[in-house]
C-alpha positions as a Python dict, from the first residue, in 0.01 Angstrom:
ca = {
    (1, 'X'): (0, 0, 0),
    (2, 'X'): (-290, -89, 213),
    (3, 'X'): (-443, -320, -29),
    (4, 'X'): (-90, -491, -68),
    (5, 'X'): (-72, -525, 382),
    (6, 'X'): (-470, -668, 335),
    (7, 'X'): (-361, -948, 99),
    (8, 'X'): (-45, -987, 294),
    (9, 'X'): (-283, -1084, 609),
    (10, 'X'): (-519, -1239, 405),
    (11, 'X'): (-232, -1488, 301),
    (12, 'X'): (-95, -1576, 669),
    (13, 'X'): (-489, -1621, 746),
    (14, 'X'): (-552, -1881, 520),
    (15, 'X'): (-197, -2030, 580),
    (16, 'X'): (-270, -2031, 931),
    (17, 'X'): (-596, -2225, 905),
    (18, 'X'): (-442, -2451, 629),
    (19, 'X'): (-174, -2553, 968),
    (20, 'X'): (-458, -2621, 1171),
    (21, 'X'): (-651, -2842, 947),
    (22, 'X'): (-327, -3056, 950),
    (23, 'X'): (-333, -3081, 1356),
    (24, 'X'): (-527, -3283, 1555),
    (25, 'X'): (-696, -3123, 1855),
    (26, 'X'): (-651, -3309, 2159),
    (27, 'X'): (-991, -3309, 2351),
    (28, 'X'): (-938, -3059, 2590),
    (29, 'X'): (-963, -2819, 2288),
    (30, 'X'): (-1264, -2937, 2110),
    (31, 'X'): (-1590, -2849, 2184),
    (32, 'X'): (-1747, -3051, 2485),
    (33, 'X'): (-2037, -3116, 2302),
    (34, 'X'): (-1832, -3284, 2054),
    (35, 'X'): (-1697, -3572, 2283),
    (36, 'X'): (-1757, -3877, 2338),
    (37, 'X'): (-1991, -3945, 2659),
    (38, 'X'): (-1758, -4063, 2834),
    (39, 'X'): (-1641, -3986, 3234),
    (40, 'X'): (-1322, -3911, 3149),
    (41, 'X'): (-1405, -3658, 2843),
    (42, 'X'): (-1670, -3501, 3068),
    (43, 'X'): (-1423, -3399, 3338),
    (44, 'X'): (-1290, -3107, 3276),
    (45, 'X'): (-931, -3151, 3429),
    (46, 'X'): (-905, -3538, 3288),
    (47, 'X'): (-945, -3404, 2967),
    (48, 'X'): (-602, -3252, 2958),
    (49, 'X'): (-451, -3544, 2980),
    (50, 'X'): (-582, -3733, 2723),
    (51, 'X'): (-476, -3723, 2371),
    (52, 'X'): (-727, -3838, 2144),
    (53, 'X'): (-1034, -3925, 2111),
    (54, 'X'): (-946, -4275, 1957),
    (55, 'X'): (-967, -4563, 2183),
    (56, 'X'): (-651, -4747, 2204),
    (57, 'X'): (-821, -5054, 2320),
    (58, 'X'): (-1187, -5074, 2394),
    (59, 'X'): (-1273, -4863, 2671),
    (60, 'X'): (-903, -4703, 2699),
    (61, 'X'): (-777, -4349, 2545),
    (62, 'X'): (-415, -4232, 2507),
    (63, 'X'): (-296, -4048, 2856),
    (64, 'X'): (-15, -3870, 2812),
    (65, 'X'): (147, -3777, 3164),
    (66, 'X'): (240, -3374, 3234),
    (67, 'X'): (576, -3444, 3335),
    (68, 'X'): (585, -3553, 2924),
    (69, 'X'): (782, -3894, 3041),
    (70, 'X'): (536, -4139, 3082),
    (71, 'X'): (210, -4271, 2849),
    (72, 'X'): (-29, -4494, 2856),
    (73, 'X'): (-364, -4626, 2801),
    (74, 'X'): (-616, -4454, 3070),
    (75, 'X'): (-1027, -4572, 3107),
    (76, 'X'): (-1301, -4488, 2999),
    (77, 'X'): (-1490, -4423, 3350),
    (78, 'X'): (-1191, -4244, 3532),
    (79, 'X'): (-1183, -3914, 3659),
    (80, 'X'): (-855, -3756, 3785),
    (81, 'X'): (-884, -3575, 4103),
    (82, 'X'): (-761, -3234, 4076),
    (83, 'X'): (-684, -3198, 4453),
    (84, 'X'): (-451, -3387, 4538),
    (85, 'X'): (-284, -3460, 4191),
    (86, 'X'): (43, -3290, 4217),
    (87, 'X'): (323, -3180, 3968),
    (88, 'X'): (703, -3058, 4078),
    (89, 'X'): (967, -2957, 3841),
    (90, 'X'): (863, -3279, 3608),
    (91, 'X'): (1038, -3495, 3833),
    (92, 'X'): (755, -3583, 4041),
    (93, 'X'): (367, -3670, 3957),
    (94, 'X'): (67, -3749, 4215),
    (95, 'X'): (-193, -3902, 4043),
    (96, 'X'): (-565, -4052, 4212),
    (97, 'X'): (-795, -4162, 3999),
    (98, 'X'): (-1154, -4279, 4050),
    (99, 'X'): (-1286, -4508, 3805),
    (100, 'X'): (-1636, -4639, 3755),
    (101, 'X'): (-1724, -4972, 3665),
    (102, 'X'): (-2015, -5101, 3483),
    (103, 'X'): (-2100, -5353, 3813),
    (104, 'X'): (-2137, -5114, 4158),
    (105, 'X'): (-1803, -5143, 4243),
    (106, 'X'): (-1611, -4858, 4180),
    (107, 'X'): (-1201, -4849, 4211),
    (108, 'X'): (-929, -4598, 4319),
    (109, 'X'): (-597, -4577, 4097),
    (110, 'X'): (-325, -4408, 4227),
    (111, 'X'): (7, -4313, 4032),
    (112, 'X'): (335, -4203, 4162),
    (113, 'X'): (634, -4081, 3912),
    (114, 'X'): (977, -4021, 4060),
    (115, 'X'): (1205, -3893, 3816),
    (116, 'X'): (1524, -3933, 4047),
    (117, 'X'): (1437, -4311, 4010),
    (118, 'X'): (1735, -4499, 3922),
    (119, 'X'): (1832, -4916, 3840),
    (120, 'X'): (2086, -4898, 4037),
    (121, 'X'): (1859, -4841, 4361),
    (122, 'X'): (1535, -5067, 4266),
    (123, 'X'): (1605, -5275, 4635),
    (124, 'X'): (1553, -4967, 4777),
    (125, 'X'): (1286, -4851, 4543),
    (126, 'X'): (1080, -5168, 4579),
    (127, 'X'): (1139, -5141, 5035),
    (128, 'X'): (1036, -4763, 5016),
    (129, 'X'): (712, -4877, 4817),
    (130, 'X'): (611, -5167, 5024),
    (131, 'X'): (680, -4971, 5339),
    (132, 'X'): (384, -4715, 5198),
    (133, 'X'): (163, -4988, 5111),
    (134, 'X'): (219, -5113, 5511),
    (135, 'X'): (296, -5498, 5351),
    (136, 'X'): (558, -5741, 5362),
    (137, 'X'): (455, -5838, 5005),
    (138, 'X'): (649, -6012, 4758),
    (139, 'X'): (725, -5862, 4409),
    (140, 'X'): (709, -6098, 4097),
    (141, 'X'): (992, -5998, 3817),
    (142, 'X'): (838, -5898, 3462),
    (143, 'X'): (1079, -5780, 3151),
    (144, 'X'): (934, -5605, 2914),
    (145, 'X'): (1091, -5342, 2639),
    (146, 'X'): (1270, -5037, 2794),
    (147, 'X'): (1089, -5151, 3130),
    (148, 'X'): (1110, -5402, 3403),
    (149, 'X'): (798, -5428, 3639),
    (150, 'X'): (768, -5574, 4003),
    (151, 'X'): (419, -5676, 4062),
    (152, 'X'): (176, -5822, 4345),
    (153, 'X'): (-160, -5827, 4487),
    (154, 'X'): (-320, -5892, 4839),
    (155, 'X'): (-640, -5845, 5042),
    (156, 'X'): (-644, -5623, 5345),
    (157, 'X'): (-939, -5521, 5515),
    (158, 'X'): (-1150, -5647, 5249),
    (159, 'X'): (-951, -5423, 5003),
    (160, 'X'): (-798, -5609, 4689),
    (161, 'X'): (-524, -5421, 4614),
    (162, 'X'): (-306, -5497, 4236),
    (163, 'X'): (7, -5339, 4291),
    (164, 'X'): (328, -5233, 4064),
    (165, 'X'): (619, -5076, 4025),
    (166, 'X'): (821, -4988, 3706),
    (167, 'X'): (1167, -4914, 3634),
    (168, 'X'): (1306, -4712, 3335),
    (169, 'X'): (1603, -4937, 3234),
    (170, 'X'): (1730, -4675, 2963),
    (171, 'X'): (1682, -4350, 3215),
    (172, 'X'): (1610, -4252, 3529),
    (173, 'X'): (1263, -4264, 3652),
    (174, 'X'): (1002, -4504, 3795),
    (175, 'X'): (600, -4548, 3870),
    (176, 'X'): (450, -4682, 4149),
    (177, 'X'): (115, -4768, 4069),
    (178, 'X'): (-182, -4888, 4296),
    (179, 'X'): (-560, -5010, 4186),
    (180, 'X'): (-742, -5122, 4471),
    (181, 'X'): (-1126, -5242, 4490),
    (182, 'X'): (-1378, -5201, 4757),
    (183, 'X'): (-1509, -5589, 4783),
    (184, 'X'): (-1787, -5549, 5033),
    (185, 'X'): (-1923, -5342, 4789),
    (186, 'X'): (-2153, -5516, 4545),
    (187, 'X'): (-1941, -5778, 4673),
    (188, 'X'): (-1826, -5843, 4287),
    (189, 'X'): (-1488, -5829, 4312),
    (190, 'X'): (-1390, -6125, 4108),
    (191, 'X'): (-1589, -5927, 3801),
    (192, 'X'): (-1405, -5638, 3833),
    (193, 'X'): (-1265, -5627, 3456),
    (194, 'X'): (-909, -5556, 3578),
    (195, 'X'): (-831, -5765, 3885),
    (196, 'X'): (-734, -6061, 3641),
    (197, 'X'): (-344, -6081, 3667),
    (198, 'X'): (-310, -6100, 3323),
    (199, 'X'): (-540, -5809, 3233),
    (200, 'X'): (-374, -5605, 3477),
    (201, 'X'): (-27, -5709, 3372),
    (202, 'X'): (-152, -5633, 2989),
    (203, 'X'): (-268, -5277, 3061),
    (204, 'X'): (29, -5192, 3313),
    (205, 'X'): (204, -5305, 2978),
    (206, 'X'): (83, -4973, 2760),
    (207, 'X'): (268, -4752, 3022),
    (208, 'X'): (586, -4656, 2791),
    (209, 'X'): (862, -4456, 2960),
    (210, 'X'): (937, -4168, 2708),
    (211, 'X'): (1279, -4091, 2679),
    (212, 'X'): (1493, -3770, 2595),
}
């Protein structure tokens, strides 16, 4: 009887460990030493956000949001502050992220979800978010699958700011998303990899809405 409950265990062992040979660990489960040397992989609470340790692009890794309804491609150099990021009900995310560049200037990204987000309401969507960026700014109109995004930029106080938001067109929910650069720092702005339009525009592009 004993020998028959030992090979009974010994069976769900090995079919255990054949299960977990077929799953990819994400990289908060592997060992540190085993990841790349990257900012993002060295932080410990970044780490559970990111998916894989296969770049999407160069210098990007798969981000997968902890509400579960939003992706995207998230770099190399950025580290997600652990206070203040903020998660309620999956319905709302605070995100700030600091990312490092490889010229001194540094750059702040900061991501808002809002699951309540609706089409119907983008007007006042699009007033509430320029009222927290403090700037009469002026959206341009960009269609892409499942998504529509509103996007500007503008200097203030020597702060280049590239600014979006994006509307779920399939299901509620929308991001507000802000990068801004420091330009009296290194005063390099116009290298700053991302503050091209259409770089930014690209990458803002790899944020997929994930529906039910």
């Amino acid at each position: 009887m004993k020998r028959k409950i030992a090979l009974i265990l010994i069976f769900f062992i090995i079919l255990l460990g054949v299960c977990q040979m077929g799953k990819e660990l994400t990289p908060s489960e592997m060992n540190p030493d085993d990841l790349p040397e990257e900012r993002a992989f060295q932080d410990e609470f970044t780490r559970e956000f990111l998916q894989s340790v296969e770049e999407t692009r160069p210098g990007y890794y798969p981000f997968l949001s902890k509400t579960g309804k939003y992706k995207m491609d998230f770099p190399a150099g950025g580290v997600i502050s652990k206070p203040p990021y903020s998660l309620r009900n999956n319905s709302f995310e605070f995100i700030d992220t600091w990312i490092s560049r490889s010229n001194e200037n540094g750059a702040s990204l900061s991501i808002m979800y809002y699951g309540s987000h609706d089409a119907t309401q983008i007007e006042n969507q699009l007033d509430w978010f320029k009222n927290r960026l403090g700037s009469d700014i002026k959206f341009e109109e960009h269609a892409y699958n499942r998504k529509i995004v509103y996007f500007s930029s503008f200097i203030d106080k020597d702060f280049n700011h590239m600014v979006a938001y994006l509307q779920n067109i399939e299901e509620p929910g929308g991001i507000e998303l802000i990068y801004t650069v420091d330009c009296l720092i290194g005063n390099q702005c116009e290298e700053d990899e991302i503050l091209n339009k259409d770089t930014f525009l690209d990458w803002i592009n790899s944020i997929e809405f994930l529906n039910d």
